[in-house]
C-alpha positions in Angstrom: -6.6 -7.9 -0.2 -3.6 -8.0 -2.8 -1.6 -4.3 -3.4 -4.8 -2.6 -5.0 -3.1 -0.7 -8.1 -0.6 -3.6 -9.1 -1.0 -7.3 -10.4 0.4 -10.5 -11.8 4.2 -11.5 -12.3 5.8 -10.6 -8.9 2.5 -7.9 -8.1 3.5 -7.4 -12.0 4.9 -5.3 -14.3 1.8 -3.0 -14.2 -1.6 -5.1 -13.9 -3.9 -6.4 -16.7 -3.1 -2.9 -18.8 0.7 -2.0 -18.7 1.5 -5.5 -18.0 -0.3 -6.8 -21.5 1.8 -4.0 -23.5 4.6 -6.1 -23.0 2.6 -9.2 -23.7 2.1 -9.3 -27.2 4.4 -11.5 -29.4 7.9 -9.4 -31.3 6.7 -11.5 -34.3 3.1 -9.7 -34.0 3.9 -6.5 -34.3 6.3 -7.3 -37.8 3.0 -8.3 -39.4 0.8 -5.1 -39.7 -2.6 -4.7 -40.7 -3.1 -1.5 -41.2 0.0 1.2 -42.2 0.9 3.6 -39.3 0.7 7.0 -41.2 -2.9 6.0 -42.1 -4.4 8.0 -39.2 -8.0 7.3 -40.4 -7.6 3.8 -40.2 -5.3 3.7 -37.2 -8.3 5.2 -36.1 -11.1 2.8 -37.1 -9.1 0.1 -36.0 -8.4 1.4 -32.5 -12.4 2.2 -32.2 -13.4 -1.4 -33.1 -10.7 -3.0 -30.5 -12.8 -0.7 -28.0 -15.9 -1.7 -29.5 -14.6 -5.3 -29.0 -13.6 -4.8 -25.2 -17.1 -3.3 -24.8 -18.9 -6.4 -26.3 -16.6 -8.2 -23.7 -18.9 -6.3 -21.2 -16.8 -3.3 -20.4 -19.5 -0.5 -19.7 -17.3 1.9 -21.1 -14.2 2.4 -22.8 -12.1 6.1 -23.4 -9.0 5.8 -25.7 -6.6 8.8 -26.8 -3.4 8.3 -28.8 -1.2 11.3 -29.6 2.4 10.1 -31.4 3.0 13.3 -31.7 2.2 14.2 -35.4 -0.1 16.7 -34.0 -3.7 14.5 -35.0 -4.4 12.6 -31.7 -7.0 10.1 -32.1 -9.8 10.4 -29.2 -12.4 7.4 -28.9 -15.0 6.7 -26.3 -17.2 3.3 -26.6 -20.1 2.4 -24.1 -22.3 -0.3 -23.8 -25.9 0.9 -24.5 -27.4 0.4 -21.0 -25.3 3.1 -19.6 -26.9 5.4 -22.0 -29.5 6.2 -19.0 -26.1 7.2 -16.8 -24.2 9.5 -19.0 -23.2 9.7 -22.6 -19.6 8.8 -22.6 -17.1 11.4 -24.0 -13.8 11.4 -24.6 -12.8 14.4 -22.8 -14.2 13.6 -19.4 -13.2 13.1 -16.2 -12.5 10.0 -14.5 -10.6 9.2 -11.5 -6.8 7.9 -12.5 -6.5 5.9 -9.2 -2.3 5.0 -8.6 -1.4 7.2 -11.9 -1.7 9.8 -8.6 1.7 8.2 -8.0 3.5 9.8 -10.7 1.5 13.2 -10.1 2.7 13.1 -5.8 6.3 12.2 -6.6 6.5 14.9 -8.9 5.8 17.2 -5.8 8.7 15.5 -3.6 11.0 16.0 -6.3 10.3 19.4 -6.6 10.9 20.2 -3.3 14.2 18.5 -3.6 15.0 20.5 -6.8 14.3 23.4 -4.4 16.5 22.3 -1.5 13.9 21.7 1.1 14.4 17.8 1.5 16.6 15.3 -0.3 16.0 11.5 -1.4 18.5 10.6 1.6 16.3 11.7 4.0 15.2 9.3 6.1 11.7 9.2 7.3 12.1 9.6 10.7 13.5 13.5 9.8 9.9 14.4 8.5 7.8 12.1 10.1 9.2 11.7 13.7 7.6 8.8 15.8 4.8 7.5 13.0 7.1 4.4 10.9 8.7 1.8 12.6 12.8 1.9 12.0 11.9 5.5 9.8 15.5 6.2 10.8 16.4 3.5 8.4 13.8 4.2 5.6 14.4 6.9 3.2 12.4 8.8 1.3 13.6 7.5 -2.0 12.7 4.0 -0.9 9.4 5.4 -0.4 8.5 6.8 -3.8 10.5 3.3 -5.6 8.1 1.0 -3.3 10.9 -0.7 -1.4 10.7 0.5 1.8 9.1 -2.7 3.0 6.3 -1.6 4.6 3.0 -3.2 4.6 0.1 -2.3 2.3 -3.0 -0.7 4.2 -5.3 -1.6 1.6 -4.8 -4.9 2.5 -6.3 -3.8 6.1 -9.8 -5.0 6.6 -10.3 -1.2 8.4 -10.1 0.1 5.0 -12.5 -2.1 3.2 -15.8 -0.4 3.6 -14.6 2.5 2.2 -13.3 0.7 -1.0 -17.3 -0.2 -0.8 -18.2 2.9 -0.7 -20.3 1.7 2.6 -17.9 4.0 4.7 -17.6 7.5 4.2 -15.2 8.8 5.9 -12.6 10.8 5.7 -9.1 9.6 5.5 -6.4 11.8 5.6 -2.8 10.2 4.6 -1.3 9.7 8.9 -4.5 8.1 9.4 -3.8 6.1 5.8 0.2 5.8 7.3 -0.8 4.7 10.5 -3.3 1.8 9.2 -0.1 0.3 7.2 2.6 0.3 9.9 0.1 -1.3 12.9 1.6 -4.4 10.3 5.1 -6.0 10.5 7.1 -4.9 7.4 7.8 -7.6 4.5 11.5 -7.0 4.4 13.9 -5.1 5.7 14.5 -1.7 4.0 15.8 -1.7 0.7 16.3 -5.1 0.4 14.0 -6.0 -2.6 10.7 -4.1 -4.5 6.9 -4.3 -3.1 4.4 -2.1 -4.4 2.8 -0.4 -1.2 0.1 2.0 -1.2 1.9 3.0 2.3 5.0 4.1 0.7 2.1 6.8 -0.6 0.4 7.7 1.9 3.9 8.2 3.9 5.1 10.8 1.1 1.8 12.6 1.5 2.3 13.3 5.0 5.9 14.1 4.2 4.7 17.0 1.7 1.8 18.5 3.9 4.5 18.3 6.8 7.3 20.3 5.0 4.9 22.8 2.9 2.4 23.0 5.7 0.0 22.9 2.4 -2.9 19.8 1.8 -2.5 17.4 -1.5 -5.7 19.7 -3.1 -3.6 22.8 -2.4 -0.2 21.5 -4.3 -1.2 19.5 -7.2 -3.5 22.3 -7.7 -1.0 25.3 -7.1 1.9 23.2 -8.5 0.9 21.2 -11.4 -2.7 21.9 -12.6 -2.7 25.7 -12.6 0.7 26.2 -14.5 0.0 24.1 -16.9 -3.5 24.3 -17.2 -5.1 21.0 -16.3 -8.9 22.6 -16.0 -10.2 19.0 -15.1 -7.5 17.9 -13.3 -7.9 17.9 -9.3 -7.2 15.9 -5.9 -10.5 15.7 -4.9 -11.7 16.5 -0.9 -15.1 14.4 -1.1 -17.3 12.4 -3.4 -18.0 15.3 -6.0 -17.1 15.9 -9.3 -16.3 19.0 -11.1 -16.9 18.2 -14.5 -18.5 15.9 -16.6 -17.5 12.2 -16.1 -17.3 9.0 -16.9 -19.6 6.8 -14.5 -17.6 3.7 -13.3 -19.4 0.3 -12.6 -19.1 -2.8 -10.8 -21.3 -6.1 -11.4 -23.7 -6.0 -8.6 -23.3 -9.3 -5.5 -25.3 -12.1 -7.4 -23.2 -11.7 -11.0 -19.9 -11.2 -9.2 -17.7 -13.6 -10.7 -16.7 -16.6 -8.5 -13.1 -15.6 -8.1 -13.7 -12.2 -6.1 -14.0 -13.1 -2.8 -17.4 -12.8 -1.0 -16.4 -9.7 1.5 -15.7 -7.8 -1.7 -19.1 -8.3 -3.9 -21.2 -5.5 -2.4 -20.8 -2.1 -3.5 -22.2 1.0 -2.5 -24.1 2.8 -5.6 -27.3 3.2 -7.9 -28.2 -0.8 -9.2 -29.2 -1.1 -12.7 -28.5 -4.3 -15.3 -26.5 -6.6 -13.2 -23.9 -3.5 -12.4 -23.9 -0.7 -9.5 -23.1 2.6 -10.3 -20.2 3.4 -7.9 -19.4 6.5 -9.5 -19.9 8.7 -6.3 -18.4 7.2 -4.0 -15.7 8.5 -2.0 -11.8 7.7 -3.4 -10.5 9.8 -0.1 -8.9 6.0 1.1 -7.0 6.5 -2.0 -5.2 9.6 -0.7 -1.4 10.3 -2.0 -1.3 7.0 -3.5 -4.4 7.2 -5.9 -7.4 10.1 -5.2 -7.0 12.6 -8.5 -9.1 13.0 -10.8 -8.1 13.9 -14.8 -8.8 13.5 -18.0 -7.0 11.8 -20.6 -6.2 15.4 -22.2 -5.4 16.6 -19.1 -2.7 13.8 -18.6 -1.2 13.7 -21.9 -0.3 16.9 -21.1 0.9 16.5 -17.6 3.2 13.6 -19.2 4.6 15.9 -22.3 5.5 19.1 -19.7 7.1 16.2 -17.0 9.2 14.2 -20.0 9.9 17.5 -21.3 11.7 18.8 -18.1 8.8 21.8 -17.8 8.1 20.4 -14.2 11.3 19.2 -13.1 15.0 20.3 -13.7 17.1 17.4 -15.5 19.1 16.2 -12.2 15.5 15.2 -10.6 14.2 14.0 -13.7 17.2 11.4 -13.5 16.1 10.1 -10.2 12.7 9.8 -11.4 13.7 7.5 -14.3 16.1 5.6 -12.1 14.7 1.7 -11.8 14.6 -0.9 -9.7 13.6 -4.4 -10.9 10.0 -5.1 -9.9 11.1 -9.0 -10.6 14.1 -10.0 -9.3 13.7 -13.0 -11.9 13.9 -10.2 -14.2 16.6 -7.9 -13.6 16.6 -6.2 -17.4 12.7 -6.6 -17.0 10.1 -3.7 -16.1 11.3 -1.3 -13.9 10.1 1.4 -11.3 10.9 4.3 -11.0 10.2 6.9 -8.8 6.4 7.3 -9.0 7.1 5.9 -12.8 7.2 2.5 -14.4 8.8 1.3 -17.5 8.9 -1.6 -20.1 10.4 -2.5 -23.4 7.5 -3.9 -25.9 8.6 -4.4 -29.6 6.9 -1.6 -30.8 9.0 0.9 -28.3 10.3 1.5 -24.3 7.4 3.6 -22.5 7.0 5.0 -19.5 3.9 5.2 -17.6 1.7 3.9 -15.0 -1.6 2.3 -14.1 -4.4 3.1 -11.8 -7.3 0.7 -10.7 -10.2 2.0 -8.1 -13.6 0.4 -8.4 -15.2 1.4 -11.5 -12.1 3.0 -13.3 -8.8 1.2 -14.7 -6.6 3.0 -16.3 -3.2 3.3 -18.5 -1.3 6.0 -19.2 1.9 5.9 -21.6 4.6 8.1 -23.0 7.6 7.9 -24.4 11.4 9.3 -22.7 10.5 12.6 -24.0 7.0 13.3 -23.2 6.5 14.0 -27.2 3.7 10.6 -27.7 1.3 10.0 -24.8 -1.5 7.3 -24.8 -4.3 7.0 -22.3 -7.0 3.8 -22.1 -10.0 4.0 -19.0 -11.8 0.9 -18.8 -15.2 1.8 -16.6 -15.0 -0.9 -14.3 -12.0 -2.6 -12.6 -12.7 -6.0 -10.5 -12.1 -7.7 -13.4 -8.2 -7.1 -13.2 -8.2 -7.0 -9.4 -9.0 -10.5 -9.0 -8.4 -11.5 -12.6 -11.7 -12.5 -12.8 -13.1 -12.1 -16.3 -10.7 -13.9 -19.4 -13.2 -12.3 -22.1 -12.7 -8.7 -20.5 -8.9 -9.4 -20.4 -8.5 -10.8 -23.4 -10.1 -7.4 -25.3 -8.3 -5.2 -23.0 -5.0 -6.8 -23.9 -5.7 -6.3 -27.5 -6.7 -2.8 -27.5 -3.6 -1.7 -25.4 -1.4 -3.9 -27.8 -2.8 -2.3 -30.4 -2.6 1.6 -28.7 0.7 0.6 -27.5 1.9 0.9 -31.3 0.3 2.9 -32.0 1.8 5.5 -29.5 4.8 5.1 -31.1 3.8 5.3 -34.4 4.0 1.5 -35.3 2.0 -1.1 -37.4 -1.0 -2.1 -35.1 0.0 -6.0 -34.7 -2.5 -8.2 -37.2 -2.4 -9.8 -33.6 -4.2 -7.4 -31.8 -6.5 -6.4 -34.7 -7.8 -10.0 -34.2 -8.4 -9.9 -30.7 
């Protein structure tokens, strides 16, 4: 299996949703359709590009754009036959797969802000014994994904819990020790390779030095100061509010390009799709387990931007890039936890997520002051880049929120789409 949460060009910019941001043409976005102060029509537009990806066959579609004027504009589209499942809101929760990124290396860095690690560290310090050559891996090549190590999701262990057939429990040295049983790609530091490992590693890293689990610290940490009700790393299958069911196509509709040892889900079968909106995301652990909601995000993003959760000099770090093409040295860059890209309607920062049933995007700009979130309800589609129609929509809509984030005529290109 390819690195679960990243796609396309090099393992990509950031999949078939931040990658498509960057996508649309410079000469698009000159030619609007609609003028950005219009809110009401911003608005209509954005709901029918939804309406459009859901027509694709997207079960469900949740869109909020805030560029900061104070009006956000919250949108939530399903297809009728998930009307039996739940009735689709805005506001609820849904699982944010590798966005958990951003959320975990938030945690390092305040521990580093605090004087109980450093970015130099190497592995080895925290972690004694569990990564090959740790001595020569540090933890900053962790969180930028270039520490070489292999990705465990690519393991066939971890498969039937991607399923949902396999329901145990994974904690993140039983994640860390599935990825290094592999040779490592490269030698550390030499280049940029997305790797759920580099995740799972930090997570053992921060329950090693606090001697608290992931649940304990985002929640003590992050979504009890600032008030993220819905916002949670989860220790089983359950939700805690209402959500967003998530969906795959069920064996026989699979498109052909998904390979046959990944066509049968665990979940509730109805209309060509399972429900795989109870299974487990424990295999996701540091690396992509939380659940949110796009609220619940856009604030994360504004108090992180802002410098509410870290002080300046570790805000720095996080916004310091590698290339993720080396073909593209000036191109998208990662950060630490973070990803960034130039599109002509502005430079955000963000990241994506994809775990059966969910995709999502999450955007904001250098300050934290616009913030964007689109959750598609199922994800094979852009894991295998499997449906063109699905794709197609998708890119228009996030061409189209993209803009609109930053307070930009919605391309006449997108509009189309």
């Amino acid at each position: 299996m390819r690195p679960y949460w990243t796609r396309a060009a090099a393992a990509s910019a950031l999949a078939a949703s931040l990658t498509v941001a960057a996508a649309f043409p410079a000469a698009a976005a000159a030619t609007p359709s609609v003028a950005w102060s219009d809110t009401k029509a911003q608005r209509a537009q954005l709901q029918q590009l939804a309406r459009n990806l859901v027509n694709a066959g997207a079960p469900g579609v949740i869109v909020r754009v805030d560029d900061g004027s104070g009006q956000p504009i919250e949108i939530a589209e399903q297809a009728t036959w998930t009307r039996q499942d739940h009735l689709l809101k805005a506001g609820d929760e849904f699982r944010v797969g590798s966005t958990t990124k951003t959320m975990v290396a938030t945690l390092l860095l305040q521990l580093v802000a605090e004087g109980k690690l450093a970015l130099t560290d190497p592995v080895e310090k925290w972690l004694p014994g569990k990564v090959p050559n740790g001595k020569a891996i540090t933890l900053r090549m962790l969180l930028n994904h270039t520490s070489g190590l292999f990705d465990y999701t690519q393991d066939a262990v971890i498969r039937p819990s991607i399923l949902g057939t396999d329901r145990r429990r994974w904690t993140s040295a039983k994640l860390l020790a599935v990825g290094v049983k592999h040779d490592p790609l490269f030698a550390p530091g030499a280049k940029w390779s997305y790797s759920n490992t580099n995740y799972a590693a930090v997570g053992a890293v921060l329950e090693q030095v606090t001697g608290a689990g992931l649940a304990e610290l985002i929640r003590d940490r992050i979504a009890r100061p600032l008030n993220l009700k819905h916002t949670y790393y989860p220790t089983d299958s359950t939700w805690r509010g209402s959500h967003a069911h998530g969906y795959e196509l069920d064996a026989a509709h699979m498109p052909p390009a998904v390979p046959a040892e990944f066509r049968h889900f665990a979940g509730t079968a109805h209309h060509d799709h399972v429900d795989v909106s109870d299974n487990d995301p424990g295999w996701g652990g540091a690396a992509g387990a939380v659940v949110s909601t796009a609220q619940d995000w856009s604030r994360f993003y504004t108090a992180l931007m802002s410098g509410k959760l870290l002080p300046a000099a570790q805000l720095a770090q996080m916004r310091t890039t590698v290339p993720v093409d080396p073909q593209q040295p000036d191109g998208p860059g990662y950060g630490l936890g973070i990803q960034t890209a130039a599109t002509p309607c502005g430079t955000f920062w963000g990241h994506d997520g994809g775990i059966p049933g969910y995709l999502t995007t999450h955007l904001t700009d250098r300050t934290g002051g616009r913030t964007a979130t689109v959750l598609i309800s199922t994800e094979y589609w852009a894991e295998y880049e499997a449906d063109p129609k699905i794709a197609k929509a998708a890119q228009a809509l996030q061409s189209a929120v993209t803009c609109t984030m930053f307070g930009k005529p919605v391309p006449t290109a997108a509009h189309a789409g």
